[in-house]
C-alpha positions as CSV (number, residue, x, y, z in Angstrom):
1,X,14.2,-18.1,-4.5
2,X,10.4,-17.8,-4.1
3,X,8.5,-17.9,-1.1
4,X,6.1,-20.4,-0.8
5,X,3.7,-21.7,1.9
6,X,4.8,-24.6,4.2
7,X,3.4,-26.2,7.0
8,X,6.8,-27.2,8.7
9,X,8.3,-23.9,8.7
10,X,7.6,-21.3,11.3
11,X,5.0,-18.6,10.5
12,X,5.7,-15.0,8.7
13,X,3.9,-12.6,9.8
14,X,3.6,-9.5,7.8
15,X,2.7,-5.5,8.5
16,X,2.2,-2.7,5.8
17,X,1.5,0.5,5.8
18,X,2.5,3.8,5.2
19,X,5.0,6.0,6.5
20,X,4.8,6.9,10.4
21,X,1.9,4.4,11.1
22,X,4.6,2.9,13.4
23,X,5.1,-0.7,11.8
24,X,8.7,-0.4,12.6
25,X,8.5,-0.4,16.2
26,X,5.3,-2.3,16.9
27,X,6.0,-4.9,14.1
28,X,9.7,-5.3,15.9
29,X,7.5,-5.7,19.5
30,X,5.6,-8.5,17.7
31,X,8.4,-10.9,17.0
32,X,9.6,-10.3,20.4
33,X,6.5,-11.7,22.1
34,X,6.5,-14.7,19.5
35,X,9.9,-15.3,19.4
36,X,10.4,-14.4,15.7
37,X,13.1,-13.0,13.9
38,X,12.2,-9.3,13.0
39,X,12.7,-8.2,9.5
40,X,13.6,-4.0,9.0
41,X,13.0,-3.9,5.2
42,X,12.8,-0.1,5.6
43,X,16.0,-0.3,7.0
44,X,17.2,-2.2,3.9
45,X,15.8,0.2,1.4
46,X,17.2,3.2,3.6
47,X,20.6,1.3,3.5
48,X,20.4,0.7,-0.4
49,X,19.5,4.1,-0.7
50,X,22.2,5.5,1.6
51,X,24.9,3.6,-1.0
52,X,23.4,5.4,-4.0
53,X,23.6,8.6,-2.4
54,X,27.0,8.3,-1.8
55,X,28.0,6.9,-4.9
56,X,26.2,9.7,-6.5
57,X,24.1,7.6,-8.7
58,X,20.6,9.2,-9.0
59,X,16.9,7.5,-8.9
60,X,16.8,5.8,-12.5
61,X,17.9,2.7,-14.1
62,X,21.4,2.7,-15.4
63,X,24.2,0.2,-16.1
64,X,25.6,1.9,-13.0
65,X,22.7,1.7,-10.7
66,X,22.0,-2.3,-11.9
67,X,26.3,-2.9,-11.1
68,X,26.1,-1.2,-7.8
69,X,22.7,-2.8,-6.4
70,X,24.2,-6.0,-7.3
71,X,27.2,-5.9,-4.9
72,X,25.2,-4.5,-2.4
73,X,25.2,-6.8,1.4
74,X,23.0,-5.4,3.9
75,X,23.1,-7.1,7.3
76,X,21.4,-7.2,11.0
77,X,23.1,-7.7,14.2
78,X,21.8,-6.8,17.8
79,X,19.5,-4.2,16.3
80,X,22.3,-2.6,14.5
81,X,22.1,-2.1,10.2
82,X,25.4,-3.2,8.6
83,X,26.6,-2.3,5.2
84,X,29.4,-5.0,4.4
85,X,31.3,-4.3,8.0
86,X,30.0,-0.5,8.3
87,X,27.5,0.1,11.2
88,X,24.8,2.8,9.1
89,X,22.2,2.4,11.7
90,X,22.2,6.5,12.7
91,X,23.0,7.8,9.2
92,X,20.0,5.5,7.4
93,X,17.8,7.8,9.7
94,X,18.8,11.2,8.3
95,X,16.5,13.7,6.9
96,X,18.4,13.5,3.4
97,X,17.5,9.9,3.3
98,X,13.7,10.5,4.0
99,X,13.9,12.4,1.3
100,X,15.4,9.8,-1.4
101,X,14.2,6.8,-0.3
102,X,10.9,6.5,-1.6
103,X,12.3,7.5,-5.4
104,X,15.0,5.3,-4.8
105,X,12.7,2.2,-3.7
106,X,10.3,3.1,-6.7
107,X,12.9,1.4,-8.9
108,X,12.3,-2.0,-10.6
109,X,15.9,-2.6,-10.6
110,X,16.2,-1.9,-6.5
111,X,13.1,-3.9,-5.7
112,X,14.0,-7.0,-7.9
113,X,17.7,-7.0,-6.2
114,X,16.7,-6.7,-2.7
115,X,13.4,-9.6,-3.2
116,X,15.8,-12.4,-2.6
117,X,17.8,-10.8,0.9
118,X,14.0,-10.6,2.0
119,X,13.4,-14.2,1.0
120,X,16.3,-15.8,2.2
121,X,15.4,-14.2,6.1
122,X,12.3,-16.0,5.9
123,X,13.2,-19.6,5.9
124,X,12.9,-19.7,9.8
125,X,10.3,-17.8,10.3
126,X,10.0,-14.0,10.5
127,X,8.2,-11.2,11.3
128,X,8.6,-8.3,8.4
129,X,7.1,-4.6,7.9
130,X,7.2,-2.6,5.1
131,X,4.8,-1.8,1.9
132,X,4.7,-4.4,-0.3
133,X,5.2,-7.5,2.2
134,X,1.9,-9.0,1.7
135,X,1.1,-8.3,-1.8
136,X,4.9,-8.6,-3.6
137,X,7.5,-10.3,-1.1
138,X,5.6,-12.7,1.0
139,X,2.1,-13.2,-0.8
140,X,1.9,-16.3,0.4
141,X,2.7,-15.0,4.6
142,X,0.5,-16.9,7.0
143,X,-0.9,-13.5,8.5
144,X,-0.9,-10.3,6.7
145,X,-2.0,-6.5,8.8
146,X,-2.3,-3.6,7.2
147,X,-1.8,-0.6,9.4
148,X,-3.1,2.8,9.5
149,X,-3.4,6.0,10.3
150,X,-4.3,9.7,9.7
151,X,-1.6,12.0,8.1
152,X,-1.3,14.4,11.4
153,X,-0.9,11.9,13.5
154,X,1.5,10.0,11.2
155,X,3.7,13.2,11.3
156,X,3.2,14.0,15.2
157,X,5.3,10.3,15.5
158,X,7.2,11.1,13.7
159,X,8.4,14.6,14.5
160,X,8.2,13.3,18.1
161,X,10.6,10.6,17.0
162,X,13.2,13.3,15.3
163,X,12.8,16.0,18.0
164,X,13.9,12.5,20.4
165,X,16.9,12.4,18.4
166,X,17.9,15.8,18.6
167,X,17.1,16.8,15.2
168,X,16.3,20.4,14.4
169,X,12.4,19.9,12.7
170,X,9.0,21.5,12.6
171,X,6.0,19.5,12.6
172,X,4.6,21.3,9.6
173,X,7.3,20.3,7.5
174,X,7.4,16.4,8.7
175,X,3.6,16.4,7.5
176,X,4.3,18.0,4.2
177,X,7.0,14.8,3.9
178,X,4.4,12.0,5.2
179,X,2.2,13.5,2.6
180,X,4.5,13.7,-0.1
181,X,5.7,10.4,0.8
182,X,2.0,9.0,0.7
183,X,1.6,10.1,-2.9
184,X,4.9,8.7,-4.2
185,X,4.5,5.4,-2.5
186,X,0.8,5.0,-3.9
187,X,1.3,6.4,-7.4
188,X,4.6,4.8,-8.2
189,X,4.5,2.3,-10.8
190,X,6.4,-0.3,-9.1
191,X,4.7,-2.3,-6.2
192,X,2.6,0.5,-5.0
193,X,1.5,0.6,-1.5
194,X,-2.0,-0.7,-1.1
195,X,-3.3,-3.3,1.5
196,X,-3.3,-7.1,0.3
197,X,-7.0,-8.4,-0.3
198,X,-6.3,-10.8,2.3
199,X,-4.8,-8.5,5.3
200,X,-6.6,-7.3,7.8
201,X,-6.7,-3.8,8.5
202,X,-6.1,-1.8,11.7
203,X,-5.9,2.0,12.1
204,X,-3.8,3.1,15.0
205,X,-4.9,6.7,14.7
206,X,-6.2,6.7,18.6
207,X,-4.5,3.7,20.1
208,X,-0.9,3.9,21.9
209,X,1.5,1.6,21.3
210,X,0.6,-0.9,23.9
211,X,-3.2,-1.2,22.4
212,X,-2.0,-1.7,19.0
213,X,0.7,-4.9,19.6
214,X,-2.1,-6.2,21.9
215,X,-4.5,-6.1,19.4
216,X,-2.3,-7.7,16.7
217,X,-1.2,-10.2,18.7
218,X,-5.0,-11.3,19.1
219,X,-5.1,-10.7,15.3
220,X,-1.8,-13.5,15.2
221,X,-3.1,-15.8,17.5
222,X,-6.3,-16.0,15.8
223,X,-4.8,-16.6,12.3
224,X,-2.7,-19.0,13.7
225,X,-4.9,-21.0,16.0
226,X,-2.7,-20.1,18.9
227,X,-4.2,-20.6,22.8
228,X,-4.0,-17.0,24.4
229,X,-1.7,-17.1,27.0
């Protein structure tokens, strides 16, 4: 299925950006306020990855690799991630799976099997985050953001966000992974992470949370020629 633009469909919004710049969480705040299904493809590509793992099957194409991603059913339910009846919502969020996902997602054989899931969501209306929403799975999305923001305080979210969970982590090491995780994502081969030529950009570096869906709801309602409330 491809995604194409429509005037009789409700809009999709999507964010980009890298890793810790918080699209997750602000992205999820945004369909809220417009009453938009909320896309998690990290979630998805955590999930995928997760199944891989598991399976032992390691980053790079393989008859095995191509059979498993095929039977692979991801689903969403009340802000829980399902694979087939299997609630992975905690273990998607493991330290192990920061590690793997990004040479897992790198894959041409993982991105190609998970473009239609992304696809199908959209027929209603959505509002997605990821890396390559605006340039590979929605190119045609009625408004595209990129967001932003410096290494340090990338990795101070996200340590924050580990330490939350009770998670035994320095912040030293949680920057050395947002930076190693910067370089993968840009370098790989397969849909790097770069902003779409027609997204806007935003960097959230010294804005809280509450600044930042503000401001892209402006961002929305301007795109979308929507009266502020």
């Amino acid at each position: 299925m491809s995604f194409m633009p429509a005037e009789d469909r409700a809009p999709v919004i999507v964010i980009d950006g890298p890793a810790g710049a918080g699209k997750s969480t602000v992205a999820r705040e945004v369909a809220r306020r417009m009453d938009l299904p909320f896309l998690d493809t990290g979630a998805i590509y955590r999930a995928i990855t997760l199944v891989l793992l598991r399976d032992q099957i390691p980053p790079a194409d393989s008859p095995k690799l191509r059979e498993r991603v095929l039977d692979f059913r991801v689903s969403f339910s009340d802000c829980r991630v399902f694979v087939g009846t299997e609630d992975v919502t905690e273990a998607i969020r493991t330290p192990e799976i920061d590690r793997a996902v990004s040479a897992y997602s790198a894959l041409r054989t993982v991105r190609e099997s998970l473009l239609d899931i992304q696809r199908n969501l959209a027929e209603n209306g959505l509002v997605a985050e990821g890396r390559d929403m605006g340039t590979v799975v929605f190119p045609y999305a009625d408004v595209k953001i990129f967001l932003t923001a410096s290494p340090e305080a990338r990795a101070g979210r996200r340590y924050h966000e580990r330490v939350g969970r009770g998670e035994a982590v320095s912040y030293d090491d949680t920057l050395s992974a947002v930076k190693r995780r910067d370089r993968m994502d840009s370098e790989r081969s397969e849909a790097p992470l770069r902003a779409a030529e027609d997204s806007m950009l935003f960097d959230t570096t010294c804005r809280d949370f509450e600044q930042v869906v503000s401001r892209i709801m402006d961002m929305c309602r301007s795109k979308l020629k929507i009266p502020a409330i």
